[in-house]
N, C-alpha and C positions, 0 to 999 in steps of 0.2 A: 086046711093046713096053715093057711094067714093066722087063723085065730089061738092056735095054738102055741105058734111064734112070739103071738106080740104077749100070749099069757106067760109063757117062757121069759120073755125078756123082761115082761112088769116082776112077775115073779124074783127074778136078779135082781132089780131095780130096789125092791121089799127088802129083798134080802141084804144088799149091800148096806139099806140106810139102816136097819138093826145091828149089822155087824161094825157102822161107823161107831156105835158105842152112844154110852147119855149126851154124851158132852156133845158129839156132833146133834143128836138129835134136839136136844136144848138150840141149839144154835138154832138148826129150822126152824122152831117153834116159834122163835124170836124175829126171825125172818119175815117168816108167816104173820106175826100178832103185828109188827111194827108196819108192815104193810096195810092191814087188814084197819088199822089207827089212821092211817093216811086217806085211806080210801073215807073212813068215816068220817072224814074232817071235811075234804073235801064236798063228799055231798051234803053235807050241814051247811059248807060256806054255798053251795049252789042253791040251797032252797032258802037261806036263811039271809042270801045276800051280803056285802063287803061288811057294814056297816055292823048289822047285829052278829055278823062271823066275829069283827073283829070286838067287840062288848061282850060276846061271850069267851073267845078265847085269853081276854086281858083282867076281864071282872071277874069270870066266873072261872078263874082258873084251873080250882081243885075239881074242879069237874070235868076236866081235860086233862087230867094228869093221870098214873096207872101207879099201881102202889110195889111195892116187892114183887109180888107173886104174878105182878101185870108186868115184869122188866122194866120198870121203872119207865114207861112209856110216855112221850108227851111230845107236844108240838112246835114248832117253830114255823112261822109263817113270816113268810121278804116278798117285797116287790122285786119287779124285774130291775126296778131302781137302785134294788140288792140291800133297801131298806128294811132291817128287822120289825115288823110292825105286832106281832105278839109270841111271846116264848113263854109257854105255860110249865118250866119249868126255873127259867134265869129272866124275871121280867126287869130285871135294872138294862137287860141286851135290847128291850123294845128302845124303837129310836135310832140306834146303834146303825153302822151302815155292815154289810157282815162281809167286807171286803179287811175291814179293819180288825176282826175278829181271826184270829190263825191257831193252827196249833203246834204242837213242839216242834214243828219240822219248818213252821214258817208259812204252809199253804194257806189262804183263805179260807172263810168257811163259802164266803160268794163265790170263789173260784172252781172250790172241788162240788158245791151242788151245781152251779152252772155248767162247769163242764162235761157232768154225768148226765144229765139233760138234755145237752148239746148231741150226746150220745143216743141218748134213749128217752125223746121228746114228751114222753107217752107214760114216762115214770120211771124212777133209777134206783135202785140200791146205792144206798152212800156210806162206807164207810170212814170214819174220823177216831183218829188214835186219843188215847187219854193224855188231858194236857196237865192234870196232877201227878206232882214231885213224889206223891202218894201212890200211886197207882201204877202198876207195869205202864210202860210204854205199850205195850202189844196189848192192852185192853182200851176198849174206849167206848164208843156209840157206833152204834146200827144203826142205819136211815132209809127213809125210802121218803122219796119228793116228787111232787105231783105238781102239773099246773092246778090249777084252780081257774084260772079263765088267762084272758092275754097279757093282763096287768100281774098276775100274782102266783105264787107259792108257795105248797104246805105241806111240808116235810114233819113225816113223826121220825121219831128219834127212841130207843131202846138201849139200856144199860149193857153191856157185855161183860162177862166177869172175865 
């Protein structure tokens, strides 16, 4: 009888997320991919160490980046020092402290990762509004941020339309 409950319920579950329509399912997708880009970073920076993490994600940066059809996916890495230390999409932000970095609203960008971490130590969804005069306010980036060890941070990031 259990098993047939929880087939019932996945089965709603199926069905709600088909009947959410493309656009929500896009969203997951993006969800899913922009996570699934963090995770990837992260274990490149644990086998590959601070040093060559940070030469590959600052040198080698089109190789860390995701094209149209990949949401426009790419990374940003801070220390807890909330130091920008490589953005494989805006690398003039390496350097930058990302306390000083805000967007339309004024929030930081060290603030709203920090604080969703502070939440969910273990990895956060982040999302950040579009800070182009171009673009709705209600579009921006997708995130999801990871530690990387005690000193560091690596957040991918995905386009939203």
């Amino acid at each position: 009888m259990r098993a047939r409950g929880f087939g019932f319920a996945f089965g709603l579950g199926a069905l709600a997320a088909l009947a959410a329509g493309p656009s929500a399912q896009a969203g997951y997708a993006r969800q899913a991919a922009t996570k699934a880009y963090a995770l990837k970073a992260v274990q490149f920076y644990h086998g590959a160490g601070f040093a060559a993490a940070r030469r590959a994600f600052t040198r080698q940066r089109q190789a860390w980046r995701g094209g149209p059809a990949d949401f426009g996916l790419h990374l940003v890495a801070l220390g807890r020092d909330r130091e920008v230390w490589a953005d494989t999409a805006f690398p003039t932000m390496n350097g930058l402290n990302a306390d000083d970095l805000s967007d339309p609203h004024g929030r930081s960008l060290g603030e709203t990762v920090f604080d969703a971490l502070a939440k969910s130590p273990r990895g956060a969804a982040v999302r950040l509004p579009a800070g182009s005069a171009t673009r709705d306010v209600a579009a921006g980036s997708e995130g999801y941020c990871l530690p990387a060890d005690a000193r560091n941070v690596i957040c991918a990031w995905s386009e939203s339309e």
